[in-house]
SEDOTI-823713 format. One record per residue: residue in three letters; x, y negated, z negated of N, C-alpha, C, O in turn. Coordinates in steps of 0.02 Angstrom, whole numbers, plus 50000, padded with zeros to 5 digits. Atoms other than C-alpha are relative to their C-alpha. Layout:
# SEDOTI-823713
ALAXYZXYZXYZXYZ...
***
This chain:
# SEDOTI-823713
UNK499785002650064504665020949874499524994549976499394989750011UNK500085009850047503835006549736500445001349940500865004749910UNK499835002950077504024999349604499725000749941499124999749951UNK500385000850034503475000649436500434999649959500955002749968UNK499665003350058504164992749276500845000649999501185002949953UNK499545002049997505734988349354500555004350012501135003749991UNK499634993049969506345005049441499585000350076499004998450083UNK499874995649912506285011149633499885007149990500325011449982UNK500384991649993505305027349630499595004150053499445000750102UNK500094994849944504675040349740499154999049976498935001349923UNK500864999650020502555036049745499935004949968499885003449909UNK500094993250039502345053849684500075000349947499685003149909UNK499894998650077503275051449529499874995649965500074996649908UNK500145003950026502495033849484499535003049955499275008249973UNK500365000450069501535034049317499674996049958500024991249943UNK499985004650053500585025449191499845003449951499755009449958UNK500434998350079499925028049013499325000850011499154998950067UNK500564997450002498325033248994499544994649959498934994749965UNK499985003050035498235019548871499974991750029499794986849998UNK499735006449955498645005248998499234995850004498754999350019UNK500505003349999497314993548996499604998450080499014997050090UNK500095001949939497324990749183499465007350050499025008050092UNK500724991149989496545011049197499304998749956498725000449970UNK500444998650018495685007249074499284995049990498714996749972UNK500575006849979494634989749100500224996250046500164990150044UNK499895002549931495234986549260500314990149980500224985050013UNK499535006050032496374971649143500684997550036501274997950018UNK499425000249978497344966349259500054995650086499634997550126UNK500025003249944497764954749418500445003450067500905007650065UNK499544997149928498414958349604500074993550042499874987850029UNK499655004049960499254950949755499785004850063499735011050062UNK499734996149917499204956349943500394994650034500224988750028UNK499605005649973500524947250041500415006050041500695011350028UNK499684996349932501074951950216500594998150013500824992749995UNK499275004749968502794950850305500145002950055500095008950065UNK500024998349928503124950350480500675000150012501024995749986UNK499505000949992504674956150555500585000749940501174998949942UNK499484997750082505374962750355500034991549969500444990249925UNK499825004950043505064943450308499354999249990498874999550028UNK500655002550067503814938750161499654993450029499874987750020UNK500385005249982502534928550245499464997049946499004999949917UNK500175005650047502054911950142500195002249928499695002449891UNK499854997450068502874918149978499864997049929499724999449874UNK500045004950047502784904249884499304999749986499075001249930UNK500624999250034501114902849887499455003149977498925001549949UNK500434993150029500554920349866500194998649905499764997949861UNK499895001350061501624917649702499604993949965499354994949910UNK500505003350053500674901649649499395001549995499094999249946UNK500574997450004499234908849673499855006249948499405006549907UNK499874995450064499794924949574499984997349927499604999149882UNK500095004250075500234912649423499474996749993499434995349933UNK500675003350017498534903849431499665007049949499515007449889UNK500494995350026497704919849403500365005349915500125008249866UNK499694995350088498994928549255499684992749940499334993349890UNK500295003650041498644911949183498984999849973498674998449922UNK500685001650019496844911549181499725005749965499195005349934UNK500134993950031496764928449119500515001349927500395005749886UNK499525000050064498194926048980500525004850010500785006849958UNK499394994449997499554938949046500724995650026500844993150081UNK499305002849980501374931849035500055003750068499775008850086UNK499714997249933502184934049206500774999850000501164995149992UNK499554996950043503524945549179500814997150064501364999750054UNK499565001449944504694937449342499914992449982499494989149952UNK500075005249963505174923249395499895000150090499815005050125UNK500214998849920504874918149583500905003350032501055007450075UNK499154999149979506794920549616499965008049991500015010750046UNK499944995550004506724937849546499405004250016499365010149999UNK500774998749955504954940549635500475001450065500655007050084UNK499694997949938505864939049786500365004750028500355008050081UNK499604991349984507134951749753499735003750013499805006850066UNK500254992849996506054964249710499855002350062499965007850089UNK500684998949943504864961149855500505003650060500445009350083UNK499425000249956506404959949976500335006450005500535008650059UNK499664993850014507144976049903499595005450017499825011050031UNK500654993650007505484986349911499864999350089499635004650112UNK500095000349923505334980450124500715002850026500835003450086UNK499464997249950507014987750153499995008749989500245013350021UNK500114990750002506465005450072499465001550077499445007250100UNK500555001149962505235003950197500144998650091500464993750110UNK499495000849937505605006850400499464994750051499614992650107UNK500085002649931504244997250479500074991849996500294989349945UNK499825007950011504304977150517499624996149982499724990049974UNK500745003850006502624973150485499665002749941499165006249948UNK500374998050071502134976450300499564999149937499864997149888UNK500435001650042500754974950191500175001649913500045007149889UNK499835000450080501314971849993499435000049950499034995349943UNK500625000050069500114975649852500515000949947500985004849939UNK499465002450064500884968649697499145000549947498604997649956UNK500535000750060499764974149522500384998549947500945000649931UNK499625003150096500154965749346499395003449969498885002950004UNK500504997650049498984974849209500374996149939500964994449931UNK499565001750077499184968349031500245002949961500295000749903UNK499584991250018500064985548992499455002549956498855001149950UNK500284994950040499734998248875500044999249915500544998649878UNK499905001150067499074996648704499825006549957499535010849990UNK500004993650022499015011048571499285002149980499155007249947UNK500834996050028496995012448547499734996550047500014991950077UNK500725002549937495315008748669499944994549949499864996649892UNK500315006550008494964989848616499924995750046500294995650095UNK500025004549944494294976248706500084996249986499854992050025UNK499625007150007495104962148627500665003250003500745009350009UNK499244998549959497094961548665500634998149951500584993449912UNK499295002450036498814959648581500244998950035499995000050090UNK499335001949963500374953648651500405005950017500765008849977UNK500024993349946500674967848776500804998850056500984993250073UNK499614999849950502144971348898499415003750063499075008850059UNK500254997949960501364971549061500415003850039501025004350034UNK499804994849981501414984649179499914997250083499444995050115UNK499765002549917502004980249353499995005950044500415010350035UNK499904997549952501614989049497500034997050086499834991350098UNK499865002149925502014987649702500465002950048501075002950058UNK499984997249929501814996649855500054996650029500024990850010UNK499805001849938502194993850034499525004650054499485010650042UNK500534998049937500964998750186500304997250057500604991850061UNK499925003949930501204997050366499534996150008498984996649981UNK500775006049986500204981250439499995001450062500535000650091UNK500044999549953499574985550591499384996550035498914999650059UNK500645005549977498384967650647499805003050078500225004950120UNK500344998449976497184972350757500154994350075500224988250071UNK499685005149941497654965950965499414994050007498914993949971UNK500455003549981496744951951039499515003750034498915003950019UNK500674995549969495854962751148499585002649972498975001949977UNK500574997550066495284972551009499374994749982498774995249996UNK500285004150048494714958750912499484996450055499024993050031UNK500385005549947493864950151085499525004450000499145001950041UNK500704998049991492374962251075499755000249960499235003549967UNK500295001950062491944957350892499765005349981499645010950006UNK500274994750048491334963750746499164999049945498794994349931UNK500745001850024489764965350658499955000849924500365004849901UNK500125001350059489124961450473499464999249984499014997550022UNK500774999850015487724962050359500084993549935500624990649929UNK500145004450045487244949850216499675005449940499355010749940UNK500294997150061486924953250042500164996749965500654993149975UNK499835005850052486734943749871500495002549951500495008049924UNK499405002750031488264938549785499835002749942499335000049918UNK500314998050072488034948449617500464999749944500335000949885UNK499414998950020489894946749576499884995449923499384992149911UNK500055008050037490394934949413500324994150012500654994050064UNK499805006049989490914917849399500564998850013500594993950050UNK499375002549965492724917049431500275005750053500645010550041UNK499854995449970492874925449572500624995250030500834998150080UNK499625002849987494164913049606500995004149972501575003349991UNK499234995450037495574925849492499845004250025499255005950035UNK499704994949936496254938049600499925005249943500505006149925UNK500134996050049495654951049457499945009650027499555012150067UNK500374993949965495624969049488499535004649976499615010649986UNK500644997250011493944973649418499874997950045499744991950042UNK500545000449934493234974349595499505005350004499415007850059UNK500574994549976491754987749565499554995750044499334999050091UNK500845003249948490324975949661500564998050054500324999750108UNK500014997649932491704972549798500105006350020499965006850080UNK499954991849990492044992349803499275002850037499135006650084UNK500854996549977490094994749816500014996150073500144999050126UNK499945005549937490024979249945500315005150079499985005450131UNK499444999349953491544988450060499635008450021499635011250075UNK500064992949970490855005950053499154999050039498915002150087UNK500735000249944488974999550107500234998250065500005000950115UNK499795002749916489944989650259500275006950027500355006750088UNK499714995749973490675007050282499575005050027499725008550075UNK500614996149992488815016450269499764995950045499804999350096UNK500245004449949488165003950377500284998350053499964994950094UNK499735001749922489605003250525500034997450014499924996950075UNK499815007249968490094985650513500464997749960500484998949900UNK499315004050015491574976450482500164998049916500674998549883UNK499805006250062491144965250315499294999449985498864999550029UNK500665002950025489634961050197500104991449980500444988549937UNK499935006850026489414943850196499564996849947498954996849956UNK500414999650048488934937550024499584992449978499964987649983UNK500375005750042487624922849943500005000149967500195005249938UNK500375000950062486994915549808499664992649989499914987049989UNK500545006249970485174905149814500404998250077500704993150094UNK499815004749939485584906349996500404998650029500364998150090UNK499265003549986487304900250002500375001950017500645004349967UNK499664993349999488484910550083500544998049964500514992249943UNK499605000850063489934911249972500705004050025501245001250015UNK499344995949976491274924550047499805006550021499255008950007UNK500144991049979491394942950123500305002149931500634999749884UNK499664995050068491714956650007500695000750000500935003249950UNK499085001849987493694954050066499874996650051499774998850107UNK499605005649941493964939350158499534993849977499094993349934UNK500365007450022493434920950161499624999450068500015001850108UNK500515001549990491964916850272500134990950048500144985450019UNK500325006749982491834901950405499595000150070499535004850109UNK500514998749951490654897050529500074992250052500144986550030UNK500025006749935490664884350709499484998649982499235002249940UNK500755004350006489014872650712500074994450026500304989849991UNK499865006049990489004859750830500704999049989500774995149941UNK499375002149993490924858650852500355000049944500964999349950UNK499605000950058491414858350675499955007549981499705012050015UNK499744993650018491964872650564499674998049918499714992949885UNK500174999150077491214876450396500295003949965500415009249993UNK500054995650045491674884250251500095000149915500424995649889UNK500214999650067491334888550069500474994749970500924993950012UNK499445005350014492474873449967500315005549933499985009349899UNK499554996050070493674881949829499744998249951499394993249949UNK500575002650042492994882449670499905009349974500055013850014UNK500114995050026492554898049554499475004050026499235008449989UNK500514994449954491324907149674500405004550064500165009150097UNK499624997149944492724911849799500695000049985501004996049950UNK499324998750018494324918949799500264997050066500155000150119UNK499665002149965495344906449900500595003450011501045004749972UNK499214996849995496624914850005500334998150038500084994850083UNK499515004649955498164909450088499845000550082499964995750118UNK500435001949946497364912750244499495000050030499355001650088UNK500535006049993495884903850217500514994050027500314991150078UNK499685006350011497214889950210500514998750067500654993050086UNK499825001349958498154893550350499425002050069499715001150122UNK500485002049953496484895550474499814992050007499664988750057UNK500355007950001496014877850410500634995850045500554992150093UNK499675002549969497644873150449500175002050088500454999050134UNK500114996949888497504882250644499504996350033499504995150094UNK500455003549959496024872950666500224991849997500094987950042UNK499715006850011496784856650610500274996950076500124991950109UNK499695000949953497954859450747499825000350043500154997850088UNK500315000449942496574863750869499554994449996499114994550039UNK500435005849982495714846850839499385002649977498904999249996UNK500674997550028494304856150758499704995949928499954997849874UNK500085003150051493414843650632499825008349956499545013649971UNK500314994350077493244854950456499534994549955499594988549945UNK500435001150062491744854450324500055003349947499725008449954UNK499824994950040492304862550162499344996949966499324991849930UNK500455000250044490494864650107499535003850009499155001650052UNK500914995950024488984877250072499745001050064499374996350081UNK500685001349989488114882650200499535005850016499815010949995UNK500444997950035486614892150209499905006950038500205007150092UNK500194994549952485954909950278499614998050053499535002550095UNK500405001449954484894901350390500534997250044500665000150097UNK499475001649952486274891250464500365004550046500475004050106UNK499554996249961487284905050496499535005450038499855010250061UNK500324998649958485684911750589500134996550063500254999450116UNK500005004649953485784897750692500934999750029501004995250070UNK499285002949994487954897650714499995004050073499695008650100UNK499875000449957488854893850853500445006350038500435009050094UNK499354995250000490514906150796499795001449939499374998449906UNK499824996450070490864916850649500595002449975500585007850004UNK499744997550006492214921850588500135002849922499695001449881UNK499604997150054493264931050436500695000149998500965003150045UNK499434999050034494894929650355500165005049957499805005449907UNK499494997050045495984941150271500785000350003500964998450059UNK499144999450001498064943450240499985006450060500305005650112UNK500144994549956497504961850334499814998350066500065000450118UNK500304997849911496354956550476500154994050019499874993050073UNK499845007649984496974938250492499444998250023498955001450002UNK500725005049969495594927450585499545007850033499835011050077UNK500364996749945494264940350654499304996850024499004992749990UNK500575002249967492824936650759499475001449978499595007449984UNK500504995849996490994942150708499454998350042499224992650038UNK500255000149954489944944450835499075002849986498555003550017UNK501084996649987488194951450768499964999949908500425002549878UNK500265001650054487404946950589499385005549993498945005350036UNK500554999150018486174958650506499525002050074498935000350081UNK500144998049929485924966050700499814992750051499584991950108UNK500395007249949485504948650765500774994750032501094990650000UNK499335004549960487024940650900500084994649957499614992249926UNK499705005749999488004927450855500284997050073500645000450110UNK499785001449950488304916350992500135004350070500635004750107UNK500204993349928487524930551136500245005549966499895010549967UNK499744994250010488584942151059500904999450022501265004450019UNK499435001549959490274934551138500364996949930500054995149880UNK499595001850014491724929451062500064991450012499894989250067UNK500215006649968491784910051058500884994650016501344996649981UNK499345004149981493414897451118500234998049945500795000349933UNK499835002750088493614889450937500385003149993500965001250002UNK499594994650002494174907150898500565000850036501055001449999UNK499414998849961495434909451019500514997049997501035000250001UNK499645004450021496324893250985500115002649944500565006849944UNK499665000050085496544894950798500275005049989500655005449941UNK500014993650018496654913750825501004998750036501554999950011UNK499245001149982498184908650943500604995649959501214996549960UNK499685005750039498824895150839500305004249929500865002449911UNK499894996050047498934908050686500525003050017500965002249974UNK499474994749985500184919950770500524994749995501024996849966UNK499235003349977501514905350807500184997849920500694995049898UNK499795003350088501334901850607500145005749974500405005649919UNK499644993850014501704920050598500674999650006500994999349954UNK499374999949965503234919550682500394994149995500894993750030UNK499745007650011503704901350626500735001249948501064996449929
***
């Protein structure tokens, strides 16, 4: 079963217009937000994060958080497993001709349900590997927007190439993977990109920072460079999907021998009990 404009339907028989702006200039924002155990993990701030981005794009948001919850709540019990991955889309609906300026639109709400099936520790302890490439995206990559063609291209080269994640720059800078947020060990501290319209801050970016907090790990929320992360200690990646993962080999060249590093393990452990909190 989802959802779409405020009905419980059979995927098969979901629909849109042809007309919908969200087919047709990718006009339109998303959400991923996991729940462990049939409960909506960090809700609240998947939702402020959702309203940052309708705002910045101009699409009323057709819920409140109260009646966000229902839905969400209602759409995990069609649903048999305990561990589920939510994709929530808002488009700015459907208007009656191809233009690219906008009227005052009823948006078009959609949202599926996926099993989440995070990858074990063991898994994750023989790391993963990534390539680099320049950041070609535009400037707010900070709105959760779903015109993603350059990360689409990004995801299917990491897929031609047989590694995990493209990690992206610009002048240099690494900036984020094509899905996920990006940090790096150096000398005992933890780096990573600072929020800000080059990266889509995600809630767990926010709860790694906060895992390392708790492991006594000083943080640097700042810039740093492809060369650095030649030189790093650890690597890792964030997503809501792969939570903290390890990367273990850059552009064919080890990170840290090729091993998995302790940093990781702490925060990686520290993450699960904020799962289950």
């Amino acid at each position: 079963m989802v959802f779409l404009n405020g009905e419980f339907i059979k995927k098969n028989q979901a629909s849109i217009s042809v007309m919908d702006r969200g087919f047709l200039f990718g006009d339109g924002v998303y959400e991923v937000i996991p729940a462990y155990n049939n409960t909506l993990f960090r809700l609240d701030e998947h939702l402020s994060r959702l309203q940052k981005s309708l705002d910045a794009v101009k699409i009323n948001n057709p819920y409140n958080n109260q009646e966000w919850q229902q839905i969400l709540t209602q759409l995990l019990v069609f649903n048999s497993q305990e561990n589920q991955s939510i994709y929530l889309q808002i488009s700015r609906g459907a208007d009656n001709k191809r233009k690219h300026s906008f009227e005052h639109l009823t948006p078009t709400v959609y949202i599926e349900s996926n099993p989440l099936i995070p990858k074990s520790k063991s898994t994750l302890m023989a790391g993963f590997s990534a390539i680099t490439q320049t950041d070609i995206r535009w400037n707010r990559c900070d709105i959760k927007a779903t015109s993603l063609l350059a990360n689409v291209m990004y995801s299917q080269q990491a897929k031609d190439n047989h590694v995990e994640e493209v990690i992206l720059h610009r002048d240099q800078q690494i900036t984020e993977g094509a899905t996920s947020n990006v940090f790096m060990i150096k000398n005992s501290t933890l780096f990573t990109h600072p929020t800000g319209s080059h990266i889509l801050s995600g809630i767990t970016r926010d709860l790694v920072l906060e895992s390392a907090k708790a492991c006594q790990i000083p943080i640097q929320e700042v810039a740093f460079s492809t060369q650095d992360l030649n030189t790093a200690d650890e690597l890792w990646i964030s997503s809501s999907t792969r939570e903290i993962m390890p990367i273990t080999q850059v552009d064919k060249k080890p990170i840290n021998q090729g091993q998995v590093g302790q940093y990781w393990a702490c925060v990686y452990q520290h993450y699960q009990t904020l799962k289950h909190a």
